[in-house]
C-alpha positions as CSV (number, residue, x, y, z in Angstrom):
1,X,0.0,0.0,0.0
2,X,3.0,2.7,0.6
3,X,4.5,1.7,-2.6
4,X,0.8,2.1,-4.3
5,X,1.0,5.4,-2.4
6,X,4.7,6.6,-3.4
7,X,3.6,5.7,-7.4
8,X,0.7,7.9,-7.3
9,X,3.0,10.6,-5.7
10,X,5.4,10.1,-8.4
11,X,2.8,10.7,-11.2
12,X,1.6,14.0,-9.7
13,X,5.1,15.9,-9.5
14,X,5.6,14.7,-13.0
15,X,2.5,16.9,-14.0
16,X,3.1,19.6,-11.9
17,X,6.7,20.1,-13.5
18,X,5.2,19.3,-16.7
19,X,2.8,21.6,-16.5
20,X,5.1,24.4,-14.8
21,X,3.6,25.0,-11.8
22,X,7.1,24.3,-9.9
23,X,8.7,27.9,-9.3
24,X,12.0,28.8,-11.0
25,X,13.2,29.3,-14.0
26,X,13.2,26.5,-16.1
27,X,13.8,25.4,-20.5
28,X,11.4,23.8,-21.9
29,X,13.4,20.8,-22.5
30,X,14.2,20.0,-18.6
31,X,10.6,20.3,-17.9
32,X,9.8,17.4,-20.3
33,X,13.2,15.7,-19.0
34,X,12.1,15.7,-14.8
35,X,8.7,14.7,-16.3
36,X,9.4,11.8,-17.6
37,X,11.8,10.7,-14.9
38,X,9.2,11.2,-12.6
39,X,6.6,9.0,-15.1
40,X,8.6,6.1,-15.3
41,X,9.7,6.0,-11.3
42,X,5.6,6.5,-11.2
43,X,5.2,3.2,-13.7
44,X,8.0,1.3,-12.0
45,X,6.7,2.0,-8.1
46,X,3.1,1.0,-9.5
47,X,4.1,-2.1,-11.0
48,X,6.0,-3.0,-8.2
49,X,2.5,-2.1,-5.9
50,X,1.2,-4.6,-8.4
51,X,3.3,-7.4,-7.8
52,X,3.6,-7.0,-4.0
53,X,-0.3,-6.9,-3.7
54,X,-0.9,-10.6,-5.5
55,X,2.0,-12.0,-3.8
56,X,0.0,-11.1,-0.1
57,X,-3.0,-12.4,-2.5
58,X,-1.9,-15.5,-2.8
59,X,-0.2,-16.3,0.8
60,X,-3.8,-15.3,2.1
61,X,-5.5,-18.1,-0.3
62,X,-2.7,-20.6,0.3
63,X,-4.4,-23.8,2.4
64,X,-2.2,-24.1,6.3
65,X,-0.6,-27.5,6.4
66,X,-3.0,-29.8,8.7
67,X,-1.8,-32.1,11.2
68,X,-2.5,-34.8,9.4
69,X,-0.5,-34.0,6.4
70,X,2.6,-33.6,8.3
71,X,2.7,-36.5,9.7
72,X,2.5,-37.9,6.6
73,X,5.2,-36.8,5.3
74,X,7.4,-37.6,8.0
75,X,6.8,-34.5,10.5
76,X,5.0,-34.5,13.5
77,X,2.9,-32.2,15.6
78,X,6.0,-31.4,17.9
79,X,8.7,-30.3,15.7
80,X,10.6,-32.6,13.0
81,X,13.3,-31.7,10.7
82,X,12.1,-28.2,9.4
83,X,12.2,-28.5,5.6
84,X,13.0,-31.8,5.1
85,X,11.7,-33.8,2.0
86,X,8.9,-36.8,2.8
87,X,10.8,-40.0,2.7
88,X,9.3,-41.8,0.1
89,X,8.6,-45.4,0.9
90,X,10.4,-48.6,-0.8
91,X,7.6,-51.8,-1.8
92,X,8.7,-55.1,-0.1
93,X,9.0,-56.3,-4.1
94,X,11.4,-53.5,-4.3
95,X,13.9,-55.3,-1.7
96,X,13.8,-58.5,-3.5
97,X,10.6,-59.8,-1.8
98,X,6.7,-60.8,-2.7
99,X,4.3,-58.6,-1.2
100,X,3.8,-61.9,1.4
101,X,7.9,-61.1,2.8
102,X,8.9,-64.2,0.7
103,X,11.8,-63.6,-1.2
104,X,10.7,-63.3,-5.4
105,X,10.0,-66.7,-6.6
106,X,8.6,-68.3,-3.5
107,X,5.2,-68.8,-2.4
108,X,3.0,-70.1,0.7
109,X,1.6,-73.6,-0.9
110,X,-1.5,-72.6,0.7
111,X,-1.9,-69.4,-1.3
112,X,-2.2,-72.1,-4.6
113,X,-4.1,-75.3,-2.6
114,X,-5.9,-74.2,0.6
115,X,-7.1,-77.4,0.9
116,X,-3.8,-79.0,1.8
117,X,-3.2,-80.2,5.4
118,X,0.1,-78.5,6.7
119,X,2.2,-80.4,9.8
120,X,5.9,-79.2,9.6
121,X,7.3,-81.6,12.1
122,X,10.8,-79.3,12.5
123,X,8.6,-76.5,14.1
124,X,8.3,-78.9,17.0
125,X,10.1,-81.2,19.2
126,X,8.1,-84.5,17.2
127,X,11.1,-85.0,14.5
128,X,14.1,-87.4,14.8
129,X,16.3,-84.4,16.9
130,X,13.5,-84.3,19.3
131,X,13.7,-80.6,19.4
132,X,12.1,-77.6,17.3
133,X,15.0,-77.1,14.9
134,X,16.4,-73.8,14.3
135,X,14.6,-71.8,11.4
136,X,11.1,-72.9,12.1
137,X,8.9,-70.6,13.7
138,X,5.4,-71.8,12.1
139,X,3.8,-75.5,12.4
140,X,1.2,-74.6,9.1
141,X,3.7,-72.4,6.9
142,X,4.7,-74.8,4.2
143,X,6.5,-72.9,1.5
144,X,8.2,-73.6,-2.0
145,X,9.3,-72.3,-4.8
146,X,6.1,-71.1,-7.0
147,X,6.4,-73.1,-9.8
148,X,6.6,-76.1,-7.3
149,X,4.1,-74.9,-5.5
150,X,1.5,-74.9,-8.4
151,X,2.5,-78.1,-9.7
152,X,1.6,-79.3,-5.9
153,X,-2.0,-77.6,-6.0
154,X,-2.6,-79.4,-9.5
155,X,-2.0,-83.0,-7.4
156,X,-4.0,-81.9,-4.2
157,X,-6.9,-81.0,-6.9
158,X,-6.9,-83.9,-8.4
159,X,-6.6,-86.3,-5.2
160,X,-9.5,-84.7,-4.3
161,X,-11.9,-85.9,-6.8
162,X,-10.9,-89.6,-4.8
163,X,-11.6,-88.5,-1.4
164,X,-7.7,-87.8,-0.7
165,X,-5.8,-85.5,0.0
166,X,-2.0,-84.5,1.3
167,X,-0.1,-83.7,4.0
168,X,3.4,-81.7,4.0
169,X,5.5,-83.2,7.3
170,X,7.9,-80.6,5.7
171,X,8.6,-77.9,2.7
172,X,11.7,-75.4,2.1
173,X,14.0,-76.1,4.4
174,X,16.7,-72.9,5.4
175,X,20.7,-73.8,5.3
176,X,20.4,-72.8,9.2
177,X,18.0,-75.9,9.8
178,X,20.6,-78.3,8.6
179,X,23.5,-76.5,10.0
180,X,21.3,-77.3,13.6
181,X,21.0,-81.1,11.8
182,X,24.9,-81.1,12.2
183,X,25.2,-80.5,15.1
184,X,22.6,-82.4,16.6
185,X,24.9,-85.2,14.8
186,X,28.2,-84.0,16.4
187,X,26.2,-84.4,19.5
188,X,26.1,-87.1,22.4
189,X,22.6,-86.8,22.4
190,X,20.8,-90.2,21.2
191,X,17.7,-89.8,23.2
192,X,15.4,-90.7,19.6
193,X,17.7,-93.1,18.4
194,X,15.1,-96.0,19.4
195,X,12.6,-94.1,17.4
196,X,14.0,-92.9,14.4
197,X,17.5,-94.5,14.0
198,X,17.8,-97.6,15.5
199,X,20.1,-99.4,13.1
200,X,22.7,-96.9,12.7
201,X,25.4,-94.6,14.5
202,X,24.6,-90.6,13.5
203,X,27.2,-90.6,11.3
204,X,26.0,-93.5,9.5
205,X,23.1,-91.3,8.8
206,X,25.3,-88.8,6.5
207,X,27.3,-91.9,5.0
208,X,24.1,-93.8,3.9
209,X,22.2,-90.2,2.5
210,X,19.1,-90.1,5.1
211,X,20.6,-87.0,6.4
212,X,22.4,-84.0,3.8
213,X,24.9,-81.5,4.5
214,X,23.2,-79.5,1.9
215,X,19.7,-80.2,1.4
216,X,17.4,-79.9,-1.6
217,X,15.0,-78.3,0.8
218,X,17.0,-75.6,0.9
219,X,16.2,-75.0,-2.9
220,X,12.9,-74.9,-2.5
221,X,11.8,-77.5,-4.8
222,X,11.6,-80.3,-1.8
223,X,8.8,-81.4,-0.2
224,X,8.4,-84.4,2.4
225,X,4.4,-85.3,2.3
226,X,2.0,-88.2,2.5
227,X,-1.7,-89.2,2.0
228,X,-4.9,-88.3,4.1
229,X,-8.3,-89.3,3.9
230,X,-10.4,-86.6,3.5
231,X,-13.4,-87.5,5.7
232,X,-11.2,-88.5,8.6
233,X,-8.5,-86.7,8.6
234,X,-5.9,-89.2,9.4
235,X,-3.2,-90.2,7.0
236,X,-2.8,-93.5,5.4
237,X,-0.7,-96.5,6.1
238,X,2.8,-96.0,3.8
239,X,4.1,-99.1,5.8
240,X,6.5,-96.9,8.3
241,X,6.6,-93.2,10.1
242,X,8.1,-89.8,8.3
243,X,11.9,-89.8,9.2
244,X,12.5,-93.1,10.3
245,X,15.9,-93.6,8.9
246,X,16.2,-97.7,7.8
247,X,15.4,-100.1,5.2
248,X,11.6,-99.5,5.8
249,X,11.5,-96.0,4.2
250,X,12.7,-97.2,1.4
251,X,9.9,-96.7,-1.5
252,X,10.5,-100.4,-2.8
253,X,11.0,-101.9,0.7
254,X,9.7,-105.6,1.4
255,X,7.7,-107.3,3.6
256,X,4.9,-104.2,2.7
257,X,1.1,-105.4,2.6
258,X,-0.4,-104.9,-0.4
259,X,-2.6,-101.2,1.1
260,X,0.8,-100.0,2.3
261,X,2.2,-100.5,-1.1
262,X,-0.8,-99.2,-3.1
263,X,-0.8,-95.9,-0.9
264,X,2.5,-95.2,-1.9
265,X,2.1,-96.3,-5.4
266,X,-1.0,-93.9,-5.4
267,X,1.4,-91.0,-3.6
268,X,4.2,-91.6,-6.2
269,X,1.9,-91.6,-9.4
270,X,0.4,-88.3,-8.4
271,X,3.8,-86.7,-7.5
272,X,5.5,-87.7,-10.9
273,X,2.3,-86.8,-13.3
274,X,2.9,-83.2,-12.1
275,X,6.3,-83.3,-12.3
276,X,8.0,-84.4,-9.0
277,X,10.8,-87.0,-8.6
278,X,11.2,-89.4,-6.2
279,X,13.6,-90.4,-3.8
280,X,14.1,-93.8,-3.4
281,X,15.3,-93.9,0.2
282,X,12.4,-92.2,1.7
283,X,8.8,-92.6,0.6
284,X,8.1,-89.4,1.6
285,X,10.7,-87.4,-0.3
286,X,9.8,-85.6,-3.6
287,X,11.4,-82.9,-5.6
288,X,10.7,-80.3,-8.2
289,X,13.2,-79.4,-10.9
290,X,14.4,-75.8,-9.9
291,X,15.9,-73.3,-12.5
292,X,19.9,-74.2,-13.2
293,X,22.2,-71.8,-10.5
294,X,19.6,-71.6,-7.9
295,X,21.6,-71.0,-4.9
296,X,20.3,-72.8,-1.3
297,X,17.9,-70.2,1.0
298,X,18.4,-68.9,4.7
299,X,15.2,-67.0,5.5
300,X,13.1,-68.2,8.5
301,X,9.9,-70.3,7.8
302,X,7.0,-68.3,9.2
């Protein structure tokens, strides 16, 4: 408003001097001269009113910052970092992981069957270690590589339409789980030897290839399963217990009945038409081709 005021002042003296009503003897020529000096300080001082007067305009119209918004963007109602940018935040698939914390390529194999029964014996003290091995904080998360994972949905589906179904005793496996395997067998510990072991010396266990220092598992192609029946529940008879390390886990063991061999005939047929392999020294113990260089997993089973 003073510089409004100062402009309009300017303007005036210029016609007073050009009309020469200032006293003293003046030329023509410096009349015109202080004139328009005093017209374009006039212009310039208005122009500058102008400008000043939107600028106020506009800080008057401009919206005050809520609480909300600043805490959005990283402030908060006591004082953050005064002018600092919002942090922009970073997708979990942008850190190498699905949108489930899996790292890319690996899935829950209940996100693909939900059907499937889940029982991951390492998650608690009911394996041949008789304790809850390191890595395993879930009983129900079985988890695989995708690819593996749908292949295992397409044989739940179509054990389904015969009143069957699976069960996973145990999926991907990380390195740290058989790192605790180790040293259970460096141990002096033999308390499930009777159970699961009862031929063999732990390190017989390594030597004859029931135990792995590095484990398919840990690919996440490898799944240890069996049969259920639907309408009970309760799995079938495969002629011998998950993990019992001897001849009887053996997929072409004798002395089997005829059911015990049908059920793992009927296990085995459905694992290979989808792809699996099996392993001949465990019933249980199936694997899924994984891409060539795939390097063994350490992340915790949850």
């Amino acid at each position: 408003m003073i510089v409004l005021s100062v402009a309009l002042t300017a303007l005036i003296a210029a016609l007073v001097v050009l009309l020469g009503f200032v006293p003293g003897r003046r030329s023509h020529a410096s009349r015109v001269f202080l004139a328009v000096v005093a017209v374009l300080a006039g212009i310039v001082l208005a122009g500058a009113a102008v400008v000043a007067s939107f600028g106020a305009l506009a800080d008057v119209s401009a919206p005050t910052p809520s609480l909300e918004s600043s805490s959005a963007s990283g402030g908060t109602a006591s004082g953050g970092d005064v002018g600092s940018e919002p942090t922009a935040s970073v997708p979990a698939s942008g850190l190498g992981e699905d949108p489930a914390g899996l790292p890319r390529g690996f899935s829950h194999v209940r996100d693909y069957a939900p059907g499937i029964d889940v029982e991951l014996r390492y998650a608690t003290i009911d394996n041949f270690t008789g304790q809850v091995v390191d890595g395993y904080e879930s009983t129900e998360a079985a988890i695989l590589r995708t690819d593996a994972a749908k292949a295992l949905a397409k044989v739940q589906g179509g054990l389904e339409a015969e009143g069957l179904g699976l069960r996973i005793y145990d999926a991907f496996r990380p390195t740290r789980a058989v790192s605790f395997f180790m040293d259970w067998a460096a141990s002096s510990n033999d308390m499930t030897k009777v159970q699961y072991y009862p031929d063999f010396e732990k390190p017989e266990l390594f030597e004859l290839g029931y135990i792995a220092e590095k484990s398919g598992h840990s690919l996440g192609g490898t799944v240890d399963l069996t049969l259920i029946d639907l309408a009970s529940g309760e799995p079938l008879d495969m002629g011998g217990p998950f993990d019992f390390f001897g001849e009887l886990s053996h997929y072409e063991t004798a002395g089997l009945t005829a059911e015990q061999t049908a059920n793992r005939a009927r296990l085995h047929d459905a694992m290979l038409a989808q792809g699996f392999s099996q392993y001949p020294l465990e019933w249980w113990h199936y694997s899924f081709p994984v891409p060539e260089g795939t390097i063994a997993e350490n992340f915790v089973v949850r």
